[in-house]
C-alpha positions in Angstrom: -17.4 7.4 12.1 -14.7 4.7 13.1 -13.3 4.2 16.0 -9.5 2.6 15.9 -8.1 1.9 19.2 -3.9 0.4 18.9 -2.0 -1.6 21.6 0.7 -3.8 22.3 3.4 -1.5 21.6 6.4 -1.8 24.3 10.1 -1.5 24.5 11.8 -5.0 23.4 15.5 -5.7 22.7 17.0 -5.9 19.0 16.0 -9.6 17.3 12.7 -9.4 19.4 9.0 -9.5 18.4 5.8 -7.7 19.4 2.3 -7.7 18.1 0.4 -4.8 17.5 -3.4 -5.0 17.6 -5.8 -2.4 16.1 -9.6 -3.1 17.4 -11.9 -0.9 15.2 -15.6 -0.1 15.9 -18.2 2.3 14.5 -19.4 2.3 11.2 -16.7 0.2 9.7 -19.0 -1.3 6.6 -17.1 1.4 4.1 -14.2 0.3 4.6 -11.9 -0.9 2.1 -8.5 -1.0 3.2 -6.8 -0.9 6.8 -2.9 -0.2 7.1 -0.6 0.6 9.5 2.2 3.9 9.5 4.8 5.1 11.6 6.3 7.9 12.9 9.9 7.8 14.2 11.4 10.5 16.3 12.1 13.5 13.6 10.7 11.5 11.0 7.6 12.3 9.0 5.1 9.3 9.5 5.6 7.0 6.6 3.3 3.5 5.3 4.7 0.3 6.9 1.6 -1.7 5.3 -1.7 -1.9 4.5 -4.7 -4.9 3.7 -6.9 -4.8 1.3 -9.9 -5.9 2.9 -11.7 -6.9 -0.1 -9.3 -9.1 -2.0 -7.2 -10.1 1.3 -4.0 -8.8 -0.7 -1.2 -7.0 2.0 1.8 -4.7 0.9 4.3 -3.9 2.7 7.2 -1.3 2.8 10.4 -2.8 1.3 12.3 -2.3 4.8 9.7 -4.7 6.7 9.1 -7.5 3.9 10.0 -10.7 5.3 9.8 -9.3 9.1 6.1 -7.4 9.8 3.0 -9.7 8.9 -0.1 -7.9 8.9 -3.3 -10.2 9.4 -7.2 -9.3 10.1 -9.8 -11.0 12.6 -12.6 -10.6 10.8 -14.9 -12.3 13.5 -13.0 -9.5 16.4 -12.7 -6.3 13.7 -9.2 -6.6 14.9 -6.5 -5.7 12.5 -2.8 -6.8 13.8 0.9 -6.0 13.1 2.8 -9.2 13.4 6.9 -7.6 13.8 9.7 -10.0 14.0 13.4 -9.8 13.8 13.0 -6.1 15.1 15.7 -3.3 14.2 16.2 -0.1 16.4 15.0 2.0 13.2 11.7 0.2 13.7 11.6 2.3 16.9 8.6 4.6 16.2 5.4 5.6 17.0 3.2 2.8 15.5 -1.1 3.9 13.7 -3.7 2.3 12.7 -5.6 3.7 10.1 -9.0 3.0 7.8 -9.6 4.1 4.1 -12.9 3.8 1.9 -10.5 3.4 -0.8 -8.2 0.2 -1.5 -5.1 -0.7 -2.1 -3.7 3.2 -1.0 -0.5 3.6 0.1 -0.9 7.5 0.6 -1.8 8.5 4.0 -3.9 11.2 3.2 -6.9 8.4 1.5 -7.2 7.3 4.9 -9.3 9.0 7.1 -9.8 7.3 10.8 -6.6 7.0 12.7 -5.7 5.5 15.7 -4.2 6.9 18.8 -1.0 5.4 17.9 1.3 2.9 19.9 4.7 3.4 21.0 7.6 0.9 20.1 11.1 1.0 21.2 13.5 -1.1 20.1 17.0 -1.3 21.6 20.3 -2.6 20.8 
């Protein structure tokens, strides 16, 4: 199993920034690829972006290119969520998640999830 446990959500004004961090622990050796989703309020929970944890390669939802930098410590097993220049429809609840398989974009190939972290951004 895989433990994923989020923070550093908070409420921040409109042009602000927050880190997200995303410690995992368990047995973390299958995985391949670690993203990050959100849910907004009456939204479905959508991909914001993801690592490939073999080949280092990151992809990112078109609305957050430019603005969100995902990054891994691999020393920590920490995965973070770098947000800048941040929009009130970035407001959402904020996961972490781990696949076995890389480069997916679907959230149903990842399996562990995090408790998610909440994110309010206001205008």
């Amino acid at each position: 199993q895989v433990q994923l446990v989020e923070s550093g959500g908070g409420a921040v004004q409109a042009g602000g920034s927050l880190r997200l961090s995303c410690a995992a622990s368990g047995r973390t050796s299958s995985t391949a690829a670690m993203g990050w989703f959100r849910q907004g309020p009456g939204k479905e929970r959508e991909f914001v972006a993801l690592m490939d944890l073999i080949a280092g390669t990151t992809y990112y939802k078109d609305s957050v290119k430019g603005r969100f930098t995902i990054s891994r410590d691999n020393a920590k097993n920490t995965l973070y969520l770098q947000k800048n220049s941040l929009k009130p429809e970035d407001t959402a609840v904020y996961y972490c998640a781990a696949s076995n398989f890389r480069l997916q974009l679907a959230i149903q190939a990842y399996t562990h999830w995090g408790q998610g972290t909440q994110v309010t951004v206001s205008s």
